[in-house]
N, C-alpha and C positions, 0 to 999 in steps of 0.2 A: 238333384243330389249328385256329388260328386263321385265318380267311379264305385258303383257298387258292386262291379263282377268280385271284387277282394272285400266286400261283409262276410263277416259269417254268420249272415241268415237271407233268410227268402224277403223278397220286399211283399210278396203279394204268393197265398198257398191257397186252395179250394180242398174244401172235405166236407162230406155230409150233406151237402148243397150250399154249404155256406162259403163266404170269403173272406180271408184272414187280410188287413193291410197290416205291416208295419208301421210303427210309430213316424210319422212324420210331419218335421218342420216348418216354419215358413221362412226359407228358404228360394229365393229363386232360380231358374239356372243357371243367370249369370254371377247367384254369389250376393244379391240383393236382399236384405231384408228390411220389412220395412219397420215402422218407429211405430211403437205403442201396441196394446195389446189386441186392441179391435183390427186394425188391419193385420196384426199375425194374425191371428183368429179368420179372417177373411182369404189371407193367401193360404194357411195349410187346408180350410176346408175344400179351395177351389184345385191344391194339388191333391187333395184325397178325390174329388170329384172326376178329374185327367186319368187317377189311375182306374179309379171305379168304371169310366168308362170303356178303356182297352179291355178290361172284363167282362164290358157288356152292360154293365150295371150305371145306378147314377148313385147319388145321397139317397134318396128316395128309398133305395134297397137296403141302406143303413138299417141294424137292429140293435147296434150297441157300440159305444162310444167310449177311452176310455182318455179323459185329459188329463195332463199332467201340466200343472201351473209352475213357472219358476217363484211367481209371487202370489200369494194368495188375499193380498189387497187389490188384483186385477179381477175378482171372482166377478163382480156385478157387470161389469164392462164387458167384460169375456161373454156371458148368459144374454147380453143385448146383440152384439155380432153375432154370437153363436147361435141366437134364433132366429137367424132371417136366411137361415140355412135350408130349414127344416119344415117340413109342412106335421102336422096329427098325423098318422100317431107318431109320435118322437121319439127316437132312439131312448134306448133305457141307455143311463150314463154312470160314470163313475169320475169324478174329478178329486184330483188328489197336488197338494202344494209339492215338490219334487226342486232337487238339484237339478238343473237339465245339462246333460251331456255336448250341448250345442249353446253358443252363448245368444238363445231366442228366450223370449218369456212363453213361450206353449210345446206342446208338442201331442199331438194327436192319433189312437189307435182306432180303427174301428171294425167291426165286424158286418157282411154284409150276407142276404139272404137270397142267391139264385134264383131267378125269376122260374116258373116252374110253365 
């Protein structure tokens, strides 16, 4: 993502022992996205996975998910990428068809549980 010291909000906050990410794209660094809903679907889990890990965490620590689809004709497509993410027990999720503020068809929040 492109310069985010100027968002106004946190990309990544801890509380409670949990960790909040921001909603994020697929998007690559250099500005790349790719075609169709299964590879976004594949690059925003693998940048939620990059941040999860500067936190120490992986997916694995994922507790809750929440997607926002630009099209909600990608739903089934999306639930076949999206599960080869994830091992039992599986994020509880929330998926909702959405304008997206980024011209991607996904865009991805999750919450994650500090390893104790």
């Amino acid at each position: 993502m492109s310069d985010s010291t100027s968002w106004p909000f946190s990309l990544v906050r801890r509380a409670g022992g949990l960790v909040f990410l921001s909603g994020e794209v697929p998007v690559a660094d250099n500005g790349w996205i790719p075609e169709g809903i299964a590879a976004q679907t594949d690059l925003t889990l693998q940048l939620i996975a990059e941040t999860l890990a500067g936190e120490g965490l992986s997916l694995a620590d994922v507790v809750s998910c929440t997607v926002y689809l630009a099209d909600k004709a990608d739903f089934a497509e999306f639930n076949q990428a999206y599960r080869k993410h994830f091992n039992d027990p599986l994020p509880v999720r929330t998926t909702v068809e959405a304008k997206l503020m980024a011209d991607v068809r996904i865009e991805i929040t999750v919450v994650a549980a500090e390893r104790t």
